[in-house]
N, C-alpha and C positions, 0 to 999 in steps of 0.2 A: 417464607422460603420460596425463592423461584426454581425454575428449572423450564427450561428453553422461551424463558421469556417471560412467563405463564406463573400467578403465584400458586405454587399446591399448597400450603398452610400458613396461617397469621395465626398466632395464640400464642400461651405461652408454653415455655420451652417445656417443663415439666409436661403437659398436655401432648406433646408431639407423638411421643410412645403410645399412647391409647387413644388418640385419633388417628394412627396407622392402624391401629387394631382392629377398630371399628370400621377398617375398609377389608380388610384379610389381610395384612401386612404386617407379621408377629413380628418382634425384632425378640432374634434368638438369646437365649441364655448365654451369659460371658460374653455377649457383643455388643460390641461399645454402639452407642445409638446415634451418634455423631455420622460415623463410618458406616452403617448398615440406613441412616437415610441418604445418602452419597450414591450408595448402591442402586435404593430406591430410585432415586432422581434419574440416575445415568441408565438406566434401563436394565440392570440385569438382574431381575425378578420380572420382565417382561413388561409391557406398555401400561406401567404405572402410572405416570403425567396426567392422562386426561381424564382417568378417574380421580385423579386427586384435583384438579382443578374442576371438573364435572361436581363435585363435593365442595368443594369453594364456592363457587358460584350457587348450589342450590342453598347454602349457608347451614351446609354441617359444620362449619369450623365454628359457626358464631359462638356454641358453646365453651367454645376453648377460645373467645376472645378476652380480652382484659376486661370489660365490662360486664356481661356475663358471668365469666368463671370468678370475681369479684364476691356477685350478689350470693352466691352460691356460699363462696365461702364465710361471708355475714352470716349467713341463714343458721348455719351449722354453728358456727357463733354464739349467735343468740339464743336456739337452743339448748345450747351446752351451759350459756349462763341462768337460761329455767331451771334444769335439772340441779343446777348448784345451790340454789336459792333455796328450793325442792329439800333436798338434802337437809342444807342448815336450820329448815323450820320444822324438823322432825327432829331432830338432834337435842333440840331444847327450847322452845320458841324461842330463840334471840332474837332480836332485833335485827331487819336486815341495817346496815351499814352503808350509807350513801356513801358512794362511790363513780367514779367518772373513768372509765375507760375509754381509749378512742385507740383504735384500730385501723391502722390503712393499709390497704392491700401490699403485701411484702412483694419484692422482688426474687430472683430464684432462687439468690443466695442465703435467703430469710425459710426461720420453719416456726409453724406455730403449734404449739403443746397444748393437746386437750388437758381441761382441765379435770381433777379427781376430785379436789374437796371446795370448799366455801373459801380455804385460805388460797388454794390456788388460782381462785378467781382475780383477785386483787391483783391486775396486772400491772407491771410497775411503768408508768405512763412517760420514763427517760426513756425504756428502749421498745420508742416508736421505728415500723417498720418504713424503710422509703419507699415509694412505691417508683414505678418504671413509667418514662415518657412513651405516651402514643403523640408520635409524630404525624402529623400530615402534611399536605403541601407547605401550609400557614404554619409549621414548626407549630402548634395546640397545645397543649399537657392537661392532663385530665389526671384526677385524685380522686380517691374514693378511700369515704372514712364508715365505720363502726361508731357510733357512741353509743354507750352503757349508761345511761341516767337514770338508777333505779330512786325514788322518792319515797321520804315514810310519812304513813296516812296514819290515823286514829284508827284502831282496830283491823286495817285490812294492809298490804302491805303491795304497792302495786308501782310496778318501772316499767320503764319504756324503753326498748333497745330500738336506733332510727340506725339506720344507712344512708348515707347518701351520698352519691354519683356527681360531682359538677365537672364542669368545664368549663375554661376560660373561654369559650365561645358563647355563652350561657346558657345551656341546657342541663338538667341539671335529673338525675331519678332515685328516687327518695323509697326504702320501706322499711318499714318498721314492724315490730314485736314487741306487743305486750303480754309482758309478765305479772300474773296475778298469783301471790298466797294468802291463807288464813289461818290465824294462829291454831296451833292446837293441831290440826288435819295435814298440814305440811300440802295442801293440795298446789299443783303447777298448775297453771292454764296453758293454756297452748297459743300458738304465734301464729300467727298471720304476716302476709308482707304485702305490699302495695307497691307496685313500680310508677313511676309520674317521668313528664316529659317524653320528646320524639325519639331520646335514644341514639342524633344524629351526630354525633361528634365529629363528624369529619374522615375518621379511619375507618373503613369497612372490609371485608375481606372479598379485595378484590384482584383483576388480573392482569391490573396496569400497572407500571412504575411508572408515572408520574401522579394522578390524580386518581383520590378514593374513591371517586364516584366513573373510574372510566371503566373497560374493560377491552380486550384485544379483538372483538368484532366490530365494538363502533370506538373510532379514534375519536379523539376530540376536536371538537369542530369551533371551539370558543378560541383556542390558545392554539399557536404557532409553535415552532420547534425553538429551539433554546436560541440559533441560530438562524443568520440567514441564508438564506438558498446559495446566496455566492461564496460566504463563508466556507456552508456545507462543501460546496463545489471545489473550493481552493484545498481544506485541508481533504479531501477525499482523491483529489488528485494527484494531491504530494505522497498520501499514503501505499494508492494505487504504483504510480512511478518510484517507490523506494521499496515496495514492494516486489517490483518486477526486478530491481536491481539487487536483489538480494537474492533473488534466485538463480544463483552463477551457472547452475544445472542446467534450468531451460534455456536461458538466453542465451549465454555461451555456446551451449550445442546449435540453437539457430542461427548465429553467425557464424560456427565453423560448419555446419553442413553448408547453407548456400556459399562459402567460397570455395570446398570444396569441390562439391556439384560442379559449381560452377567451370571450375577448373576442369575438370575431368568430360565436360556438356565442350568445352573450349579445346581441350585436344583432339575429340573425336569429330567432334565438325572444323578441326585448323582453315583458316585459311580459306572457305568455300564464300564468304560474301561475297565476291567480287570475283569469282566464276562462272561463265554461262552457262557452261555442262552440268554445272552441281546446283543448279538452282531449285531443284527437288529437295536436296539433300538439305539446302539452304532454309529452305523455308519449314522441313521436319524441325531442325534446330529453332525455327522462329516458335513452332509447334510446341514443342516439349517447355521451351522457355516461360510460355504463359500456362502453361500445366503444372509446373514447379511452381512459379511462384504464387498462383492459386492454390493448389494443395498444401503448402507449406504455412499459407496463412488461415487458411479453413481449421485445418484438424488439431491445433493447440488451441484456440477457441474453442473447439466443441470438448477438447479432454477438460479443460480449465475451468472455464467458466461455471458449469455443474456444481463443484468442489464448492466453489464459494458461495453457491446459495444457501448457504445453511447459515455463514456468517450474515451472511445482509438479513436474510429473513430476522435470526434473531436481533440483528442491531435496530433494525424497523422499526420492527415492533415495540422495540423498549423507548422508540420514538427519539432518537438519537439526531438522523439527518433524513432527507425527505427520497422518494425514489428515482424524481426527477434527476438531483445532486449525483446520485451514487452510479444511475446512468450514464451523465454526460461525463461524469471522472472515468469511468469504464472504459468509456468509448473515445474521449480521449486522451488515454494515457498511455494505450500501447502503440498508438499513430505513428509516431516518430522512429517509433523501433521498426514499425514491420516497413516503413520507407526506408528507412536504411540500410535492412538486411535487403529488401528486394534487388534497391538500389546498386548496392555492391554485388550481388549474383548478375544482375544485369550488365553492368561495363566486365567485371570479367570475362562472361559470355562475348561481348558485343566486339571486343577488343581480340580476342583470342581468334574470333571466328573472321576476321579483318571484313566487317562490317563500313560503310562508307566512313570516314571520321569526320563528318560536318557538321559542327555544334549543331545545328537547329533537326538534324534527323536523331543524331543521339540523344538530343531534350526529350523529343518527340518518342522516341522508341524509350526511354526509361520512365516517363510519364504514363502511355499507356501501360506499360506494365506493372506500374505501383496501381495503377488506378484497378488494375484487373485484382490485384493481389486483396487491393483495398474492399472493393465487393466482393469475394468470395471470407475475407473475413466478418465482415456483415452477414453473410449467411449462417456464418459457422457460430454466428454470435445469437441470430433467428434459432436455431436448433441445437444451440445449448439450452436459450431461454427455456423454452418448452418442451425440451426431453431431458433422460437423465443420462448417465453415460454414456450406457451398452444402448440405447434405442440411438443415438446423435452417432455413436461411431457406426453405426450401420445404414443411417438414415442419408448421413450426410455424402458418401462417396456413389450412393445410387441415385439420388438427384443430382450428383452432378455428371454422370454416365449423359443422360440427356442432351445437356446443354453440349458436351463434349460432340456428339454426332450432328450433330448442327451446326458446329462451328466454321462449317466450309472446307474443313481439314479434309474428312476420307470423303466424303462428298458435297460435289459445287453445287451452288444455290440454283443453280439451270435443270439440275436433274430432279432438284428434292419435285415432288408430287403436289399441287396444288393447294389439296385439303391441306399439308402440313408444313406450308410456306409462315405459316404464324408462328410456328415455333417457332424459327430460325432467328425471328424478331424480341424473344423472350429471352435468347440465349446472351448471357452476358459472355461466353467464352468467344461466340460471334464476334463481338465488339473489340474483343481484347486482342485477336486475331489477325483480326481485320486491320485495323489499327495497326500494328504493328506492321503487317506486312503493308502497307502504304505509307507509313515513316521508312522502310527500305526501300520500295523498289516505284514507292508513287512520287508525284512532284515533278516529272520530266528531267528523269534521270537519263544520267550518258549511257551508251550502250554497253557492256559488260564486255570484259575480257575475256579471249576464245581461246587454248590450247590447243583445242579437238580440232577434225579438221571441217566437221561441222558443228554449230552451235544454233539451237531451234529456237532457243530462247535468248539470245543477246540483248533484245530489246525486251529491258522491266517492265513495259506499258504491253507488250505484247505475253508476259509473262502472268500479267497480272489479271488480262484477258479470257487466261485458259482458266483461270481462277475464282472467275466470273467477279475480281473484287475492281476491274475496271472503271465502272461508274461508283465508287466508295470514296466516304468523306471521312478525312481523319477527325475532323474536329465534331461531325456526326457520330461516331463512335466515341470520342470523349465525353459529348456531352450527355451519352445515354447511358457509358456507363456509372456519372458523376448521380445522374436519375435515377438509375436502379440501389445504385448506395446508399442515397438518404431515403427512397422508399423502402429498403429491406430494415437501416437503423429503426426507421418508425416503426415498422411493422413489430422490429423487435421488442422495442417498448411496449405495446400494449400487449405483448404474449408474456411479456413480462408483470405484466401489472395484472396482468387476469391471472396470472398462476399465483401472483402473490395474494386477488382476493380470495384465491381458492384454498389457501394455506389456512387463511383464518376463518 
C-alpha cells in the first residue's frame, strides 16, 4: 500500500488489521477496513504516513510479509499434525498411516481448519491451496509448500514434516519438524525448525515503486527513467499547455483583464503621445504600463505554482519523469500565453494613447515590455519555488517595492546618492522603463506638437535629458533584461531542487 508515494505496508491483506494495531491504529467495530485504512492514508487520524513507513523501513512489516507469515503458518501446521499423531497412539496404539500432505500457502480467499482428530488430519491433497505471486521488477513468483511425510519404523514411529520456500531465482528456505511416538505412551516430541538460504527473493518491503531494493532518499543510480529526458520534455509540455487550456477561469480572466485595463490605461491617457504639454502625463502612462504588465505576470506564478508542488513531488518520486523535464515544460509552456496577453495590453495601450505608429518603435516598445513581463515572471516563478502561498503572496510585491523606486520614475538617476547608485543597476523595472521610454521619445525623433502657447519639452531628446535617460541604450536594456531572465530561471531551478532534496 502506498500513500504520498511512500509504501506504509506489504503483507498480506488479512495482516493489515493488526499491523495497524500494533502501531495504535484500532480500526473500529462495524468499519470496513478497506475505508478506515483510506482514512489512515489521507491523514484524518493525524500524520499517520511516516510512522507507517518509518515501520517499513525498520522491517516491522517483514512479519506480515508472504514469506514469514508463510513459515509461521507451517509451524502451527506441524504442530497441530504432533498433537494428532499424539492423540491416535493413545487411542489404541494403531499404526500411524503413511500419508503425504502438501500444503502451500493459501491465498486470502483460502481458510485452513485446525485439525481435531487423526481422521481430520488426512488432508485431501485435490484441494491444494494456490498461493499469491510476489512480483518484482523481474515479474519472480515464489511458492512455499508444507509436506507431511510421516514413515513407519519397527517399534518407534517417526515423520518428518519440511517446509520449504523456493524461488524461481534460486533461493530457496527450508524447516522442518520431527515428529516422534512410542507405542503404548502416545508420547509427542516436539518440533524444531531451521531456516536455510539468504531469504533474498527479490521483494522486500520497501518505499520505491520501481525497485525492491531502492528507497525514496537514495534514487537509483544504475537505471534511467522509463523515458527519455526529451520524451519526458514533449509529453510534459503538452500536458502542462492543455492543462492551462483547460483552465477557462484563469486564462480567460488574464485576457479579459489586460484588454480591459488596457482600454480604460487608453482612455484616460487618449491622445497624450504626441503632445508636448502632456509629456509628464505621457510618460506616467509609459510608467504604469510596465507596472501592469509586470504584476500581472508575477502574481499568478506565485498563486499557481505552490498548488502543483504536491503533484511533481509525488510524481518524482515514484520516478515517472526527471526535474530537469518538468522544469523546462513549466517554463516553457506559459511563454506564449503571457506574450500574448502582454502583447495585446500593449498595442491597445499604444494605439489608444496615439503613440508614434512606426513599425520599428512599436516592435521596440512591445518587445521591452514582454521582456519586462517576461522577468518579473521568472521571479514570481523564484518565489513560488521556495515559499508557500501566504509567505510568495507577501514576499513577492515587497521586493518588488524596491526595484519600483529605482526605476527612474519618481526619482532621476542624478539625484539618487552614490552609495545607492548600485541598486539602480539591479533593478529590472530600471530596464523595462528605460527602454521603453527610448523606443518613444529616443532615436532622433521630430519635435512634438504644441497647442499651449508654450511647450518646455517639444524636443524628446531634451525630454529625455530631464530624465537623465539621455545617454541610454535600448538594446542595453534589452540585453540585461534577456540576463536577468535566464539568471532568476536558473536560480529558480536549484531552489527548486534543493526544496525537493529537502522533501526527501
Amino acid at each position: 500500500m502506498l500513500a504520498e508515494g511512500q509504501c506504509m505496508y506489504e503483507g498480506r491483506v488479512r495482516a493489515l488489521v493488526p499491523f495497524l494495531s500494533s502501531l495504535g491504529y484500532d480500526c473500529p467495530s462495524y468499519h470496513n477496513p478497506a475505508d478506515y485504512v483510506l482514512e489512515v492514508a489521507s491523514g484524518e487520524y493525524g500524520e499517520c504516513v511516516p510512522k507507517l513507513v518509518a515501520a517499513v523501513k525498520s522491517g516491522v512489516c517483514k512479519k506480515y510479509s508472504q514469506k514469514n507469515y508463510g513459515l509461521d503458518i507451517s509451524k502451527d501446521i506441524t504442530n497441530d499434525i504432533a498433537k494428532g499423531n499424539g492423540s491416535a497412539a493413545n487411542g489404541g496404539n494403531s499404526g500411524v498411516v503413511a500419508n503425504t500432505t502438501t500444503v502451500v500457502l493459501a491465498d486470502e480467499k483460502s481458510k485452513l481448519d485446525e485439525p481435531s482428530s487423526a481422521a481430520e488430519l488426512e488432508l485431501n491433497s485435490s484441494s491444494i491451496l494456490k498461493p499469491p505471486k510476489l512480483e518484482t521488477q523481474e515479474s519472480q513468483q515464489s511458492d512455499c509448500s508444507v509436506n507431511n511425510m510421516p514413515t513407519r519404523n519397527s517399534g518407534d514411529h517417526t515423520g518428518e514434516d519440511s517446509c520449504s520456500y523456493s524461488s524461481k531465482g534460486g533461493q530457496s528456505t527450508n524447516a522442518t519438524t520431527n515428529v516422534t511416538g512410542s507405542n503404548g505412551n502416545g508420547a509427542g516430541g516436539g518440533g524444531n525448525g531451521g531456516g536455510g538460504g539468504n531469504g533474498n527473493s527479490g521483494a522486500g518491503c520497501t518505499t520505491s515503486l520501481l525497485d525492491s531494493h531502492e528507497s525514496v532518499i537514495a534514487m537509483p543510480n544504475k537505471s534511467g527513467f522509463p523515458t527519455s529526458g526529451w520524451a519526458q520534455f514533449w509529453i510534459l509540455l503538452k500536458r502542462s499547455f492543455v492543462t492551462i487550456m483547460r483552465d477557462r477561469m484563469l486564462t480567460h480572466m488574464r485576457l479579459a483583464s489586460h484588454i480591459i485595463v488596457g482600454a480604460i490605461i487608453g482612455m484616460i491617457y487618449y491622445d497624450v503621445g504626441n503632445e508636448a504639454s502632456k509629456v509628464m502625463s505621457n510618460a506616467g502612462c509609459i510608467f504604469f504600463t510596465t507596472l501592469f504588465t509586470m504584476f500581472t505576470a508575477m502574481m499568478p506564478t506565485i498563486l499557481t505554482f505552490p498548488t502543483e508542488m504536491s503533484v511533481f513531488v509525488r510524481e518524482h518520486l515514484n520516478y515517472w519523469y526527471s526535474l530537469k523535464a518538468f522544469y523546462f515544460a513549466k517554463t516553457m509552456a506559459d511563454l506564449p500565453f503571457q506574450i500574448i496577453f502582454s502583447s495585446v495590453y500593449v498595442i491597445v495601450v499604444y494605439y489608444l494613447t496615439s503613440q508614434p505608429m512606426e513599425p520599428q518603435r512599436v516592435t521596440m516598445f512591445v518587445v521591452i515590455c514582454v521582456l519586462t513581463s517576461l522577468v518579473a515572471q521568472s521571479l514570481g516563478l523564484l518565489i513560488g519555488a521556495g515559499m508557500n502561498i501566504e509567505a510568495g503572496v507577501f514576499l513577492g510585491p515587497v521586493t518588488t517595492i524596491p526595484t519600483i523606486l529605482f526605476s527612474g520614475f519618481f526619482v532621476n538617476f542624478d539625484t539618487i546618492p552614490g552609495y545607492l547608485q548600485w541598486v539602480t543597476y539591479v533593478s529590472y523595472v530600471r530596464y523595462g522603463f528605460e527602454g521603453a521610454m527610448v523606443s518613444i521619445y529616443g532615436m532622433d525623433r521630430a519635435k512634438l506638437q504644441c497647442d499651449a502657447m508654450y511647450c518646455h519639452f517639444r524636443s524628446p531628446k531634451k525630454f529625455l535629458e530631464e530624465m537623465s535617460m539621455d545617454k541610454a541604450e535600448y538594446w542595453i536594456d534589452a540585453v540585461a533584461l534577456i540576463g536577468i531572465f535566464i539568471a532568476l530561471r536558473i536560480i529558480a531551478y536549484f531552489v527548486l531542487r534543493w526544496k525537493l532534496h529537502m522533501i526527501r
